[in-house]
KEKE-3310 file (N, C-alpha, C; in steps of 0.2 Angstrom, whole numbers, plus 5000, padded with zeros to 4 digits):
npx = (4929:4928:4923:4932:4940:4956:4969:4972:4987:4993:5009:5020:5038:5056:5061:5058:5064:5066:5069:5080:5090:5096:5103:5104:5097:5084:5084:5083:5087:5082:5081:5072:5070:5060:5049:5050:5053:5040:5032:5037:5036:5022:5019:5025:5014:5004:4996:4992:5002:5005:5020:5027:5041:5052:5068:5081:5094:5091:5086:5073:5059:5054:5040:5032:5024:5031:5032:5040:5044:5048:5048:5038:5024:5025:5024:5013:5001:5003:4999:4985:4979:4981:4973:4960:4961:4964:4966:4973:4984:5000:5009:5026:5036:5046:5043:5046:5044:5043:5047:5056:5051:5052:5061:5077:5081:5094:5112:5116:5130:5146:5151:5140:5136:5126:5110:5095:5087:5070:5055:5042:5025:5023:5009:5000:5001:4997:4988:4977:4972:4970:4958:4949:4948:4941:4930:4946:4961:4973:4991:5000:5019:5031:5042:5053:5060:5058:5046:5039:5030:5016:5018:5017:5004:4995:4997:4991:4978:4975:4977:4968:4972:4975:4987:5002:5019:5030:5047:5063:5073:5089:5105:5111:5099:5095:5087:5091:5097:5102:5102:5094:5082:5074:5057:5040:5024:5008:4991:4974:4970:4982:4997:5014:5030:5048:5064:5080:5075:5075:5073:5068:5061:5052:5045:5035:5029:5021:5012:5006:4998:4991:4983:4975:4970:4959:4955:4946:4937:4931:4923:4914:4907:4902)
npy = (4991:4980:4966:4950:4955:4960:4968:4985:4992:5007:5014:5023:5030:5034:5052:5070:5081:5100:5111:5124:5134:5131:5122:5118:5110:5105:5090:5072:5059:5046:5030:5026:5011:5001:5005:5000:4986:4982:4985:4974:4964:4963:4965:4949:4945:4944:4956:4970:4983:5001:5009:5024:5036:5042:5053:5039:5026:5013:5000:4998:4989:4972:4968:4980:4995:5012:5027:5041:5054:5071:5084:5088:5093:5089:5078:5075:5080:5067:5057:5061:5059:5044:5041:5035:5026:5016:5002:5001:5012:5012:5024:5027:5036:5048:5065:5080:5092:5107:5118:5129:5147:5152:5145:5150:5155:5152:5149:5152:5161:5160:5174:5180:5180:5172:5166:5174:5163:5159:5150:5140:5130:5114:5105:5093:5077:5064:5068:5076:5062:5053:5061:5058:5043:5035:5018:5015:5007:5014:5015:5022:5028:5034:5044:5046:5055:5056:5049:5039:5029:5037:5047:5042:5035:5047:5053:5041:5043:5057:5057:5048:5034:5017:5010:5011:5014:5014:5023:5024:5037:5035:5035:5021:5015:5020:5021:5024:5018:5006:4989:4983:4987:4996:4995:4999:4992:5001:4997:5002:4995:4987:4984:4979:4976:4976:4973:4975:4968:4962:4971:4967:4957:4963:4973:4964:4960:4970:4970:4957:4960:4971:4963:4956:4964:4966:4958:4955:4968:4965:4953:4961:4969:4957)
npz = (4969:4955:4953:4951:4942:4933:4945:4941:4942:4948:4951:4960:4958:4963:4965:4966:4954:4956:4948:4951:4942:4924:4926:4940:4952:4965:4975:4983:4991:4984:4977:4970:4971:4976:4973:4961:4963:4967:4954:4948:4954:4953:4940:4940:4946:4939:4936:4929:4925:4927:4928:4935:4936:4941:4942:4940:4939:4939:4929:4917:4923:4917:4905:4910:4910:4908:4913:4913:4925:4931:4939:4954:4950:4938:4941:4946:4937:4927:4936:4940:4926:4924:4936:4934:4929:4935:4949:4962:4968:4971:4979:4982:4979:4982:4985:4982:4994:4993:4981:4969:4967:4955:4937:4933:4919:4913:4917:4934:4937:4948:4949:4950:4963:4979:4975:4981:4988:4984:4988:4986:4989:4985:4979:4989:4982:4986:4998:4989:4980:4991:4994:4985:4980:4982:4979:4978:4980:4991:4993:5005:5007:5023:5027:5043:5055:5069:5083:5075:5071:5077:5069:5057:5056:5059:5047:5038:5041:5040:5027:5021:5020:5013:5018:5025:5022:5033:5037:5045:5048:5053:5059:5061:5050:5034:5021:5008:4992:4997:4998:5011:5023:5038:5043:5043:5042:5041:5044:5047:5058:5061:5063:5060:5060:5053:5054:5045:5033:5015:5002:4991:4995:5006:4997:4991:5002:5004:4992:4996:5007:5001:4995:5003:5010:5001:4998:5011:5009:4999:5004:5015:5005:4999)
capx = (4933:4926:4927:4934:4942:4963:4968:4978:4990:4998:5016:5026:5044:5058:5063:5055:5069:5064:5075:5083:5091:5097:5109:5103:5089:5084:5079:5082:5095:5077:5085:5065:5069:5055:5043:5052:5055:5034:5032:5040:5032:5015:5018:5023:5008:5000:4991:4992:5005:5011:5026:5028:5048:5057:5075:5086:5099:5087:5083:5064:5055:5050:5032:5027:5023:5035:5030:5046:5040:5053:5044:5032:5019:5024:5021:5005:4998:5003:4995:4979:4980:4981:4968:4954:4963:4969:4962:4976:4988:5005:5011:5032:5041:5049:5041:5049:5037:5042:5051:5057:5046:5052:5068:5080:5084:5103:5114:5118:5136:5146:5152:5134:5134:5122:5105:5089:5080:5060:5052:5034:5025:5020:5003:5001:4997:4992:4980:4973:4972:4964:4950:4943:4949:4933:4934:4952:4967:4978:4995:5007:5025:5032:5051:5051:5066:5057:5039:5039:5023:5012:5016:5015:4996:4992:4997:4987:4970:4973:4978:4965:4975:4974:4991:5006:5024:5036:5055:5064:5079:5095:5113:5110:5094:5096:5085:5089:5101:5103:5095:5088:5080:5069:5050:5035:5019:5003:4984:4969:4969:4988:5006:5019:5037:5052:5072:5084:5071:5078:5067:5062:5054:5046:5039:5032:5024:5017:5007:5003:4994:4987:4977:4972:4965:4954:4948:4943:4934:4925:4918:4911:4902:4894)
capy = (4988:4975:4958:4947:4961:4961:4974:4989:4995:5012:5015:5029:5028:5039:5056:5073:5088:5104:5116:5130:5136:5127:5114:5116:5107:5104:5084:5071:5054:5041:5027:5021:5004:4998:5004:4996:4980:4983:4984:4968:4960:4963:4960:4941:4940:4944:4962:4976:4989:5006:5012:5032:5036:5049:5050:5034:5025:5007:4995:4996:4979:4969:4968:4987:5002:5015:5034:5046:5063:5076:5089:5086:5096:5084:5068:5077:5078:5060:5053:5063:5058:5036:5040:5033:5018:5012:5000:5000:5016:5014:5029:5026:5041:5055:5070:5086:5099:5115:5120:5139:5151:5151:5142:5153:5152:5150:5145:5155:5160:5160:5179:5185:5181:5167:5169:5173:5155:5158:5143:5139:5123:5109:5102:5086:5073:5059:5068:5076:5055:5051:5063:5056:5038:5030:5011:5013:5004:5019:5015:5029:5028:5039:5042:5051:5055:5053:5048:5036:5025:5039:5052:5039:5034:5053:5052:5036:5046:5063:5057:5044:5027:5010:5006:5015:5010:5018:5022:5029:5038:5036:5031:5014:5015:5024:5015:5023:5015:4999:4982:4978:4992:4993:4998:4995:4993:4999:5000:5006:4990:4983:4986:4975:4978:4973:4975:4974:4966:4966:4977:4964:4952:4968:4974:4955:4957:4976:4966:4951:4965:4974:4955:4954:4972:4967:4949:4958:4974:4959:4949:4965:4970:4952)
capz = (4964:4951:4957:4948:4936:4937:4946:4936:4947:4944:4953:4957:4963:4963:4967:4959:4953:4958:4946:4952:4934:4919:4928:4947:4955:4973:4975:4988:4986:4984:4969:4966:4970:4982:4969:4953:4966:4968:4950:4947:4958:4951:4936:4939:4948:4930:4935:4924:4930:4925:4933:4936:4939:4945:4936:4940:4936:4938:4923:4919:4924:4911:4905:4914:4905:4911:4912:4918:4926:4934:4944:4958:4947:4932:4943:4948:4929:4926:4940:4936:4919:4925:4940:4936:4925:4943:4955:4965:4968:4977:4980:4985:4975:4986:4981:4986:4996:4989:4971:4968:4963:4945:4936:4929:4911:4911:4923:4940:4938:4953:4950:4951:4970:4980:4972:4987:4985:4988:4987:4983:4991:4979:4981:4991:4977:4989:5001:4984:4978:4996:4994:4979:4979:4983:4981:4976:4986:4990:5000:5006:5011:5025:5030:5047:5060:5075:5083:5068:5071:5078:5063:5052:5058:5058:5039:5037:5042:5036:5018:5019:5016:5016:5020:5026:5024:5038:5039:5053:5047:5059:5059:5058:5044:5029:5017:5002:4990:5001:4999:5015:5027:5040:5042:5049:5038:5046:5041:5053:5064:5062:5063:5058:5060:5051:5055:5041:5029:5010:5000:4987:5000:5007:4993:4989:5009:5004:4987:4998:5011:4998:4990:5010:5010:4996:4999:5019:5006:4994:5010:5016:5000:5000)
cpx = (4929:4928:4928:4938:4952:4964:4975:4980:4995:5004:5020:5032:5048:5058:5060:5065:5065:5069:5075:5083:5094:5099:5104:5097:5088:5078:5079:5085:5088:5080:5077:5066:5065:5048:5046:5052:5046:5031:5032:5037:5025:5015:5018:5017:5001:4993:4996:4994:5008:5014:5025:5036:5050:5064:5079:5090:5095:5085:5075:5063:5053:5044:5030:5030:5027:5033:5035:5042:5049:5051:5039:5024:5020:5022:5011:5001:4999:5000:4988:4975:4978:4975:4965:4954:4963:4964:4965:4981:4992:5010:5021:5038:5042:5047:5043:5044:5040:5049:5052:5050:5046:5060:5069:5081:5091:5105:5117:5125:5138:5148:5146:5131:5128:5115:5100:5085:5074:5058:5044:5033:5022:5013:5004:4996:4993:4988:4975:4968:4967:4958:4946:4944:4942:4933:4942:4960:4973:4985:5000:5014:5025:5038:5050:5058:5064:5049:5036:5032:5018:5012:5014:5008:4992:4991:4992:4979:4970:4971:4974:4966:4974:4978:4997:5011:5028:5043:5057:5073:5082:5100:5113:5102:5094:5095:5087:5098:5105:5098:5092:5088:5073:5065:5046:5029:5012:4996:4980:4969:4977:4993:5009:5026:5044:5059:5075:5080:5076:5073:5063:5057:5048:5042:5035:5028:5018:5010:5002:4996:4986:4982:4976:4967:4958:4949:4944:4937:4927:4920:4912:4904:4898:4891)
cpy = (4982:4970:4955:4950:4958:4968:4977:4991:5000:5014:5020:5028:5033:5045:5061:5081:5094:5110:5123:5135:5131:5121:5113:5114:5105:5096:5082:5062:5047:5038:5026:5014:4999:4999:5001:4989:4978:4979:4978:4964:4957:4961:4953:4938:4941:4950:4967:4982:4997:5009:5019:5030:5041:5049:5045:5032:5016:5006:4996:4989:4979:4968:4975:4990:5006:5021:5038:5052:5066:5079:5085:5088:5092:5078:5069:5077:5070:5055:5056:5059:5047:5036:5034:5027:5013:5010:5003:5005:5015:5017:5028:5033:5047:5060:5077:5092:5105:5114:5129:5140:5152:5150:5148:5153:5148:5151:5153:5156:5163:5170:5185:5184:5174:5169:5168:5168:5157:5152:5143:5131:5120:5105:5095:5082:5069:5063:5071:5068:5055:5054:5061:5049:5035:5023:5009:5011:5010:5016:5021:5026:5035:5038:5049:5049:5055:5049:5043:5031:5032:5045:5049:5037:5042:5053:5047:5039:5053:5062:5051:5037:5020:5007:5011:5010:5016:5018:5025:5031:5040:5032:5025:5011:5020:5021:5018:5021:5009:4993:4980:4987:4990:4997:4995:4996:4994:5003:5001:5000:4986:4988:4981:4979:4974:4975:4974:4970:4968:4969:4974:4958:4958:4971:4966:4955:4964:4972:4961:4957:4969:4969:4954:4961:4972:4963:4953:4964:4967:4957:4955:4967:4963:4953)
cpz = (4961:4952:4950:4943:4937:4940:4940:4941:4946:4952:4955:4963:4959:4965:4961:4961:4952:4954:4947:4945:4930:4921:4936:4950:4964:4971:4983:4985:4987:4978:4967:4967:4974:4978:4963:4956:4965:4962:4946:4948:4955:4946:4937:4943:4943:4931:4931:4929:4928:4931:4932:4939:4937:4940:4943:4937:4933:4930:4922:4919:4917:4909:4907:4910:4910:4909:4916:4918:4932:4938:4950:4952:4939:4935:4943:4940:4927:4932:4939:4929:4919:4932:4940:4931:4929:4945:4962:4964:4972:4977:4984:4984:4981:4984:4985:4989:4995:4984:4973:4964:4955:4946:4934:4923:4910:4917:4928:4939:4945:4954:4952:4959:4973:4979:4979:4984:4989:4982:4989:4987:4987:4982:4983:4985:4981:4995:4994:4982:4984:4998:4989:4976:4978:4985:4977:4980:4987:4996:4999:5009:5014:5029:5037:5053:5067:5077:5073:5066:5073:5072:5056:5051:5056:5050:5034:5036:5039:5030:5015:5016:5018:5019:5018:5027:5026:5037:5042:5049:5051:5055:5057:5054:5039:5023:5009:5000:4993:4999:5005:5021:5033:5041:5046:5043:5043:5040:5047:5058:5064:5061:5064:5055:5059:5052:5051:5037:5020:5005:4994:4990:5004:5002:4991:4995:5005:5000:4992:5005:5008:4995:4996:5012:5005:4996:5007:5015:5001:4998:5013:5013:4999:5005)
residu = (UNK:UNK:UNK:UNK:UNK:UNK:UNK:UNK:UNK:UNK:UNK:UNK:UNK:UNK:UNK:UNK:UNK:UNK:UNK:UNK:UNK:UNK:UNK:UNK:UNK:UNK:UNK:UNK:UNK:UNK:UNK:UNK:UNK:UNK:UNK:UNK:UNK:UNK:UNK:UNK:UNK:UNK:UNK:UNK:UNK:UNK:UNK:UNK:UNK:UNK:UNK:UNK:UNK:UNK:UNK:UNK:UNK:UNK:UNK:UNK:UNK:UNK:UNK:UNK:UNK:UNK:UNK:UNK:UNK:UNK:UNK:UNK:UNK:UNK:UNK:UNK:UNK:UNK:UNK:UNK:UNK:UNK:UNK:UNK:UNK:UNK:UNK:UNK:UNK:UNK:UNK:UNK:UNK:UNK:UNK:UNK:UNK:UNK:UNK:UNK:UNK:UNK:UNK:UNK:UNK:UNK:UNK:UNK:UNK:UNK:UNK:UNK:UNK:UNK:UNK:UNK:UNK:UNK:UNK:UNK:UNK:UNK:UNK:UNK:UNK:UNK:UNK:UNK:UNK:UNK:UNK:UNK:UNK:UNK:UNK:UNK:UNK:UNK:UNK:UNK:UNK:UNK:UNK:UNK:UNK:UNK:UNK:UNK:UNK:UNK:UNK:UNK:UNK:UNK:UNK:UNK:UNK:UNK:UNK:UNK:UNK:UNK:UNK:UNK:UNK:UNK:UNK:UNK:UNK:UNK:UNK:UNK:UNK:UNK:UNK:UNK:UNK:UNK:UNK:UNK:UNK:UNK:UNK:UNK:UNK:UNK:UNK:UNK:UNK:UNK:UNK:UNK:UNK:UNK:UNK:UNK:UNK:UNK:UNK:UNK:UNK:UNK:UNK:UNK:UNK:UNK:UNK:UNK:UNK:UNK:UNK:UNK:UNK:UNK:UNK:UNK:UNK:UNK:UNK:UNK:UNK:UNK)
# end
């Protein structure tokens, strides 16, 4: 990273649509607001931000460039495409691991019977991202229903990141569409764990982590 530079920081949040036929899509119920809350955030701390977003129902933040994508293989082109503009990429968007093998044209009618769904698996963007990062700040999210610190740490090293944020989906956690959830943030030497936290103070902690990721990477390099 170029010291003293601002950092640019590119975004992604929301859910990808994975369409069946005309109308029908397989997604996943993410609103994007932990990376719009991110977003936000950055800017008022006067870095240069573009958003990536999934479809919602969310306001765009004020000041950030907005770039809507739909597909997993549509976020994947737009994140390509902002690569190597970025210092800092935070990866938050729910990205669907497999799509059909081809959409239909026109709609499924119920008369023609239940259509056999084969499904194709979509490229992992962020381990792609992790192999060719270099000195670029990559964080990951991961939602996981059990083993929730140890599959999120595996995540951390295979896809090569500097900062994973956890969620344990149960009964009592069901962070999407909620303002306060709970998580654990961890990089290669820490874990910090929150309980019912609201999701614009946690993103304000993610930011503050990632501007301690750096000052620790700058010392280094002097």
């Amino acid at each position: 990273m170029i010291k003293s530079h601002i950092p640019k920081i590119l975004i992604t949040a929301g859910p990808t649509r994975e369409f069946i036929d005309a109308l029908r899509f397989i997604s996943n119920p993410s609103t994007g607001r932990i990376g719009y809350l991110i977003a936000e955030n950055a800017c008022k701390r006067g870095y240069e931000v573009i958003l990536l977003s999934g479809p919602t129902s969310l306001l765009p933040p004020k000041n950030v460039k907005i770039v809507y994508f739909e597909s997993a293989l549509d976020l994947k082109e737009k994140v390509d495409k902002y690569f190597l503009w970025a210092n800092w990429i935070i990866f938050s968007s729910a990205v669907g691991d497999f799509r059909p093998v081809r959409k239909l044209k026109n709609k499924i009618k119920k008369s023609q019977g239940a259509p056999a769904l084969k499904l194709v698996k979509n490229p992992d963007i962020l381990k792609e991202l992790g192999s060719k990062k270099a000195d670029k700040i990559l964080v990951g999210f991961a939602l996981e229903t059990n083993r929730l610190i140890e599959n999120a740490r595996l995540k951390l090293e295979q896809k090569k990141l500097d900062l994973i944020v956890a969620n344990q989906l149960s009964e009592h956690n069901f962070p999407f569409g909620n303002g306060k959830l709970s998580a654990a943030l961890i990089s290669e030497n820490r874990v910090e764990k929150f309980e019912q936290i609201k999701k614009i103070q946690l993103a304000s902690i993610i930011l503050d982590r990632i501007e301690h990721l750096c000052y620790n990477l700058n010392n280094i390099e002097e």
